[in-house]
Rosetta silent file (secondary structure, phi, psi, omega in degrees, C-alpha in Angstrom):
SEQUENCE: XXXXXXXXXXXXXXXXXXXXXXXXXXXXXXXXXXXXXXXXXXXXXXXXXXXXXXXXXXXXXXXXXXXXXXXXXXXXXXXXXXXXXXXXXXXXXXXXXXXXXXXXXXXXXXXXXXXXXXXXXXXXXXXXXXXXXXXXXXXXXXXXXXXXXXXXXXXXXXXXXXXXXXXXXXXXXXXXXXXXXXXX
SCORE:     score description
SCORE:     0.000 S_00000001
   1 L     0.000  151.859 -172.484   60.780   39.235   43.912 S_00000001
   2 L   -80.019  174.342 -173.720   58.353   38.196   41.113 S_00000001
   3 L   -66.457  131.258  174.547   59.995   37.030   37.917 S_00000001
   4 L   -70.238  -52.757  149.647   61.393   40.055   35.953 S_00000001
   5 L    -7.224  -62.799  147.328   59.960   38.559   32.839 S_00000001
   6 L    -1.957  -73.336  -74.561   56.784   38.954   34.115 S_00000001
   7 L  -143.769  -75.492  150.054   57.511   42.214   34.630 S_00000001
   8 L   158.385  149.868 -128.452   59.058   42.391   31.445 S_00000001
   9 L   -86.152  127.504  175.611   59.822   40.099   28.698 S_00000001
  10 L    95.518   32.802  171.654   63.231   39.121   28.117 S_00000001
  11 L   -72.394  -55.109 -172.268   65.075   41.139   31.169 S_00000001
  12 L   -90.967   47.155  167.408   66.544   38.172   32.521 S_00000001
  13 L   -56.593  -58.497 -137.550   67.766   37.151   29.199 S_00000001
  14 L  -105.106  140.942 -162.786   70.758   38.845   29.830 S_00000001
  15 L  -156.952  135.084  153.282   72.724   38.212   33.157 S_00000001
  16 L  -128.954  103.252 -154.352   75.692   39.380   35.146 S_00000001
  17 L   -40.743  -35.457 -171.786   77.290   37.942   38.365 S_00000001
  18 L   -92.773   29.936  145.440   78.647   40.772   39.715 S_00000001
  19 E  -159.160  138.061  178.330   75.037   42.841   40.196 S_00000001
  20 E  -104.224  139.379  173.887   71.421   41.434   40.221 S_00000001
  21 E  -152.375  118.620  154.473   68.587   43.459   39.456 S_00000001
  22 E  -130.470 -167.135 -142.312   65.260   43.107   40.044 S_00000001
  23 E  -136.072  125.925 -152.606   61.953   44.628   39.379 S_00000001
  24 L  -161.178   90.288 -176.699   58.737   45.314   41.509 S_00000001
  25 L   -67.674  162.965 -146.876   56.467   47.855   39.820 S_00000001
  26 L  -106.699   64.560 -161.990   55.573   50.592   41.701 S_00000001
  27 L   -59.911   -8.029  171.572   51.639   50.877   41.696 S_00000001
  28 L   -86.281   10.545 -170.713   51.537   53.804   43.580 S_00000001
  29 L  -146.493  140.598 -179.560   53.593   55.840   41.515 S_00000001
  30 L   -80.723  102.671 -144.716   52.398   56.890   37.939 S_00000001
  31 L    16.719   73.247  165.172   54.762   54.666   35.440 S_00000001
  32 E  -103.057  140.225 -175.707   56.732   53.426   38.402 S_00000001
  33 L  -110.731  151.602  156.894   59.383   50.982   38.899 S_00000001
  34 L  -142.354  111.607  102.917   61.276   50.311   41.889 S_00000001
  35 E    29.407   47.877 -164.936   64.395   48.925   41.337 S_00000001
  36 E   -80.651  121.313  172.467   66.172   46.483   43.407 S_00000001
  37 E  -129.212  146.233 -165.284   70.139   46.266   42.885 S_00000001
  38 E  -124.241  105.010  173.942   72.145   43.850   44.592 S_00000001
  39 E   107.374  -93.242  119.697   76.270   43.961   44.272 S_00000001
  40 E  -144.495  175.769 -173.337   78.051   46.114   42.230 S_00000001
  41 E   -94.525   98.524  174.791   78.509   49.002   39.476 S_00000001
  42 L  -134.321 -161.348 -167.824   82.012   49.613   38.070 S_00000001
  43 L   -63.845  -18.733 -160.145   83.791   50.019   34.578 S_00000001
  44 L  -108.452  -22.923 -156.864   83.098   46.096   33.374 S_00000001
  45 L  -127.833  -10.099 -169.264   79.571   45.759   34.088 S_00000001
  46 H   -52.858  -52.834 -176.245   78.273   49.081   33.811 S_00000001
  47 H   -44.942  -43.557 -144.942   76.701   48.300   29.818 S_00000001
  48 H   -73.940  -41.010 -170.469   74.918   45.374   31.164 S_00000001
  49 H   -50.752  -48.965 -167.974   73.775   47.869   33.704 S_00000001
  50 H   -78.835  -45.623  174.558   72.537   50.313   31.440 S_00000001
  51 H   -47.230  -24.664  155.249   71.267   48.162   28.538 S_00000001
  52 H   -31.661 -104.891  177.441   69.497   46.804   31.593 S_00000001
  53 H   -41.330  -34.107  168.990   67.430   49.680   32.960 S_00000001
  54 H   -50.392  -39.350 -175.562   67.342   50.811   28.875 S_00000001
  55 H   -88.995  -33.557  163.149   64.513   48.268   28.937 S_00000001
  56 H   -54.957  -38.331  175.739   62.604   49.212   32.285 S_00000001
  57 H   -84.626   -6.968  175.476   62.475   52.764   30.326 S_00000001
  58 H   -79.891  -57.515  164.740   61.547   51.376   26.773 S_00000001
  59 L   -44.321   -2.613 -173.004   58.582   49.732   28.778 S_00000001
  60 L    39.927   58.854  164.175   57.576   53.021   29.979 S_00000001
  61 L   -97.487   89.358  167.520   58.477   53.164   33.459 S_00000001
  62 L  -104.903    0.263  173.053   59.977   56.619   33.815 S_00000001
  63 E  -112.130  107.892 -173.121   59.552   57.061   37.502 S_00000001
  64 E  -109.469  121.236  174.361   62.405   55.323   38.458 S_00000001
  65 E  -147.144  141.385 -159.035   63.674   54.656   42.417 S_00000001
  66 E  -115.933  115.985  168.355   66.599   52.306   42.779 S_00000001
  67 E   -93.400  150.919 -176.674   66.991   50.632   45.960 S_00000001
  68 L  -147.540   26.789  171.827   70.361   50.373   46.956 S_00000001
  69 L   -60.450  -42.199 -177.302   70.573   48.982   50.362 S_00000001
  70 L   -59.305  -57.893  178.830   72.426   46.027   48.576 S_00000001
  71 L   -37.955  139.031 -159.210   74.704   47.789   46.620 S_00000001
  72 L  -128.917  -24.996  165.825   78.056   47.437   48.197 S_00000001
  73 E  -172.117  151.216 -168.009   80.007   49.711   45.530 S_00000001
  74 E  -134.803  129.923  178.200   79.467   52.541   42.446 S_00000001
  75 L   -71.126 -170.432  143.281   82.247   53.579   40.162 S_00000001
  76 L   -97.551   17.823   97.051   82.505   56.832   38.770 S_00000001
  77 L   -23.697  -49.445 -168.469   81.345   54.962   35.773 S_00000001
  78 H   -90.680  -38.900  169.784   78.031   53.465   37.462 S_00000001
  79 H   -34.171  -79.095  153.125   77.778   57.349   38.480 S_00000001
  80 H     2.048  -73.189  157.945   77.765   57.751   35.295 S_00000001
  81 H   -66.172  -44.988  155.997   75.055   55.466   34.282 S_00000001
  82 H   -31.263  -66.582 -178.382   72.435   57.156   36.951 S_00000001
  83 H   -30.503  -72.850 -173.676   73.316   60.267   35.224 S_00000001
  84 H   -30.776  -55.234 -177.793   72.481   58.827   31.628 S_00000001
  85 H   -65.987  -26.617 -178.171   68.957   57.421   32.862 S_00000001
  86 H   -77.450  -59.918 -171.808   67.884   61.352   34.655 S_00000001
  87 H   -39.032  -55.081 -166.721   68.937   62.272   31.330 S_00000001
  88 H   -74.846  -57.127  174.290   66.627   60.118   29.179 S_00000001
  89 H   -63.789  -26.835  160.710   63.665   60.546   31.928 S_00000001
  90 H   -37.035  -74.460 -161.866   63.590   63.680   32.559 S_00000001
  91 H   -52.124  -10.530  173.610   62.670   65.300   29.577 S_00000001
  92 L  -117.932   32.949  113.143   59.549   63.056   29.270 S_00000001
  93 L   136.982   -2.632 -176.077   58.760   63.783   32.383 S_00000001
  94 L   -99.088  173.869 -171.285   59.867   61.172   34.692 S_00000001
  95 L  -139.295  155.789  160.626   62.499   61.248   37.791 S_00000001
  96 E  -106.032  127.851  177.043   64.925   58.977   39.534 S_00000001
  97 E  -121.894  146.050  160.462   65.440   58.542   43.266 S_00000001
  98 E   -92.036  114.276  161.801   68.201   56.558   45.427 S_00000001
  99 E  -111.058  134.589  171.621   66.908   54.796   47.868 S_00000001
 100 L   100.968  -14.426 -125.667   68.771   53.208   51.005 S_00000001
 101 L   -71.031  151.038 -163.942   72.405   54.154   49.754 S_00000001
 102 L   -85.527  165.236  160.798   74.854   52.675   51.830 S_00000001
 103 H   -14.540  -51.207 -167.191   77.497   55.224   53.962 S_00000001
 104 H  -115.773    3.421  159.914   80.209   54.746   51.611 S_00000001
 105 H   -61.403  -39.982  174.972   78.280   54.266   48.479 S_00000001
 106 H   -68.784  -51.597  178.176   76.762   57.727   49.012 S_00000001
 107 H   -52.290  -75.035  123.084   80.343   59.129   50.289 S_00000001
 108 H    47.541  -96.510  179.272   80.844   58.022   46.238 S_00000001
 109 H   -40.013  -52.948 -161.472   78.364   60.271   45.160 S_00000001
 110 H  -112.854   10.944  122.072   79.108   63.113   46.679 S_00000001
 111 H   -49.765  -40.803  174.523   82.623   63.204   46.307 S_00000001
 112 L  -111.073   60.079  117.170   82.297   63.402   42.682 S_00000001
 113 L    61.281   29.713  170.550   79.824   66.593   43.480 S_00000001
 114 L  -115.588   18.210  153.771   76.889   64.358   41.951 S_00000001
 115 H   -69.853  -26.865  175.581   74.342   63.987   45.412 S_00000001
 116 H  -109.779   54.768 -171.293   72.549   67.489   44.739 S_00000001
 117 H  -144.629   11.907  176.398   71.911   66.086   40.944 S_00000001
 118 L  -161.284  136.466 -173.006   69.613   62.962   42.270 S_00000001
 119 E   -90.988  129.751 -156.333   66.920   62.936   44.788 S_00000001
 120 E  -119.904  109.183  163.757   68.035   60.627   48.047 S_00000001
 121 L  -133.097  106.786  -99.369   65.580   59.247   49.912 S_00000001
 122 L  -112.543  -32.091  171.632   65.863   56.943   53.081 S_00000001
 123 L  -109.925  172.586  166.539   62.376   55.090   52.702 S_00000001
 124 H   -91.416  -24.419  176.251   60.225   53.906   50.058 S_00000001
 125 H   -68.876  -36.591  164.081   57.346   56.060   51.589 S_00000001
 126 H   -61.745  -45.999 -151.232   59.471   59.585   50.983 S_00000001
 127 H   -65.842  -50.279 -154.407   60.223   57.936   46.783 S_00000001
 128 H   -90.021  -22.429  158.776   56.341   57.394   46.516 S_00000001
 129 H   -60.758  -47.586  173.382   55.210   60.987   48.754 S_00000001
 130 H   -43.156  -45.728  164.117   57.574   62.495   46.089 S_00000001
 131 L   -95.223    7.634  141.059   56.044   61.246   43.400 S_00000001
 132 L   -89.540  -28.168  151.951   52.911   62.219   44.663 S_00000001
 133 L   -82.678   39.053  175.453   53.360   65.630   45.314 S_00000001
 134 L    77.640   11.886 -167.592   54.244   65.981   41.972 S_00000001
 135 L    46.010   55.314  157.545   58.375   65.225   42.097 S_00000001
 136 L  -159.375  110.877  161.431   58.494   68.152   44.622 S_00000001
 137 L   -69.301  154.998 -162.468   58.641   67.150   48.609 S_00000001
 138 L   -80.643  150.998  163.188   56.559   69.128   50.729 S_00000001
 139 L   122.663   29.442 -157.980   58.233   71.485   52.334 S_00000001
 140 L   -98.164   20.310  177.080   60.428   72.164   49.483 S_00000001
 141 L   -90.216   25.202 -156.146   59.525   76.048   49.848 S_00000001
 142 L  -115.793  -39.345 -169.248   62.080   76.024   52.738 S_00000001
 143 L   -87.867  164.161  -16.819   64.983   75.723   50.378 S_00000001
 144 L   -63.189  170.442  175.643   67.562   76.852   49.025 S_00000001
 145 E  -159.438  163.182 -170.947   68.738   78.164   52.957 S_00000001
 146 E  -111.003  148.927 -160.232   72.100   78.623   54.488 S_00000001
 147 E  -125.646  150.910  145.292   72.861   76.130   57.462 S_00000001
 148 E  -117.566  137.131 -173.090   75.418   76.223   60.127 S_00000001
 149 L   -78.698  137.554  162.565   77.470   73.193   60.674 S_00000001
 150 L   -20.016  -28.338 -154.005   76.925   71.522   63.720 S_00000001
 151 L  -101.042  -73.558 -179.895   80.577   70.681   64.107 S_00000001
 152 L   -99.089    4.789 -156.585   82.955   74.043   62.954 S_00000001
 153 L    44.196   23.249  140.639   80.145   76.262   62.283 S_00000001
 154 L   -17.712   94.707  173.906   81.057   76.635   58.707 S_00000001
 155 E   -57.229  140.927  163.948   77.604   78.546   56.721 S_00000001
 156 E  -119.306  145.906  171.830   76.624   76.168   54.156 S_00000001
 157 E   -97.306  138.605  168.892   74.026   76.460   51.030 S_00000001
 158 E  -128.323  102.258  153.785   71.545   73.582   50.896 S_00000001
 159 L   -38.028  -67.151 -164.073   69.519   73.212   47.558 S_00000001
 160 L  -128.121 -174.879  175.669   67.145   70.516   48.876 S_00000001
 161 L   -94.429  154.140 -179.044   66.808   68.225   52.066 S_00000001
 162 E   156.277 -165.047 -169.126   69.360   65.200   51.976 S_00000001
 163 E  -115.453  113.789  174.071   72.562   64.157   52.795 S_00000001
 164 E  -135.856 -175.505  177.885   75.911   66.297   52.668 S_00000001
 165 E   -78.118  144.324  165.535   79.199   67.033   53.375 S_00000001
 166 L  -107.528  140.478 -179.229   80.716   70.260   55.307 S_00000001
 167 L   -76.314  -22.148  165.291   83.429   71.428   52.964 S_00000001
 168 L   -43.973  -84.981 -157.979   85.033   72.979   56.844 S_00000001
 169 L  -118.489    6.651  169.163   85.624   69.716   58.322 S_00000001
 170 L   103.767  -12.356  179.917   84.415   66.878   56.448 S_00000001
 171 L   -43.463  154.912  130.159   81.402   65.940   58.625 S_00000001
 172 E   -66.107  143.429 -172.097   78.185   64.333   57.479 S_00000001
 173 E  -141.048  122.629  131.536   75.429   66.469   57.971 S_00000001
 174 E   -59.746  115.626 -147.801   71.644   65.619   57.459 S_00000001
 175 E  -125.484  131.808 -167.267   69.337   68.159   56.353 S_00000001
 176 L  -109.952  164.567  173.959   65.764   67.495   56.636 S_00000001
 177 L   -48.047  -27.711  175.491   62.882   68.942   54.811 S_00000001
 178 L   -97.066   54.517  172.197   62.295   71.526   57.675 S_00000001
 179 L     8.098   79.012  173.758   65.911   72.243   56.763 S_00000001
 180 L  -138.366  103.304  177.089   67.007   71.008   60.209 S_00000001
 181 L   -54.107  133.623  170.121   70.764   70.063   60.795 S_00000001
 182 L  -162.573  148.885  157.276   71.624   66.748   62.471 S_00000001
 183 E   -51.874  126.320  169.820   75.154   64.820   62.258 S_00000001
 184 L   148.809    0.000    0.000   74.893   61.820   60.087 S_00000001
């Protein structure tokens, strides 16, 4: 990664061992960042986190997508912090996406009911079709639709395409834009 500094000056002033973050603007995406985080987000590090990211959005980056193949664990605290940044970007017009999240980072999320509040996307090529279509993937006329699960047959509601739970038996379930069920 290029020097956040670079990027922009006086990010890596500030430094904390237990998560690295760097910064790789997003030229394809209209005042986009992408977001690399590397360890983790709990209760002690969480400020650094946000005072962090507070500066990728002062810079006016508001199209945010946070890879998070790295990330190894999220509080309900770092949960937290996601929230805080959709707050502050939204309203001027920008969005955030999770990209990569690992199995049980994601488990995380959507435990604490906060996976159909942030758009989850498995590549960098869905974060930047998203924010080319506007912040709306195509196919999003499909949605909301009721599902059956693969597993107990439980009907389910699905807002968007993504990754959920069945509230039946606990399964993972993937839902794709052509709202098409697959274990996982």
């Amino acid at each position: 990664m290029d020097n956040n500094n670079a990027i922009i000056p006086g990010f890596d002033n500030d430094k904390d061992d237990s998560l690295t973050i760097s910064l790789r603007k997003a030229d394809s995406i209209p005042h986009g960042m992408f977001i690399y985080l590397s360890g983790y987000i709990d209760t002690y590090n969480s400020s650094f986190f946000q005072k962090q990211i507070q500066k990728v959005i002062d810079a006016g980056f508001l199209n945010l997508v946070f890879n998070c193949s790295s990330l190894n664990y999220v509080s309900s605290t770092g949960i937290g912090s996601f929230t805080v940044f959709l707050k502050v970007v939204k309203p001027k017009g920008g969005d955030i996406i999770l990209l990569e999240i690992q199995p049980k980072v994601y488990e995380v999320f959507q435990l604490l009911g906060f996976s159909q509040f942030f758009n989850i996307k498995n590549t960098a090529d869905e974060a930047i079709s998203y924010f080319s279509n506007g912040g709306a993937s195509s196919g999003n006329s499909t949605f909301p639709v009721v599902i059956s699960c693969p597993v107990c047959n439980k009907k389910l509601r699905a807002t968007k395409s993504g990754r959920f739970r069945c509230s039946g038996c606990r399964s993972i379930l993937a839902i794709n834009d052509n709202a098409e069920v697959s274990l996982g």
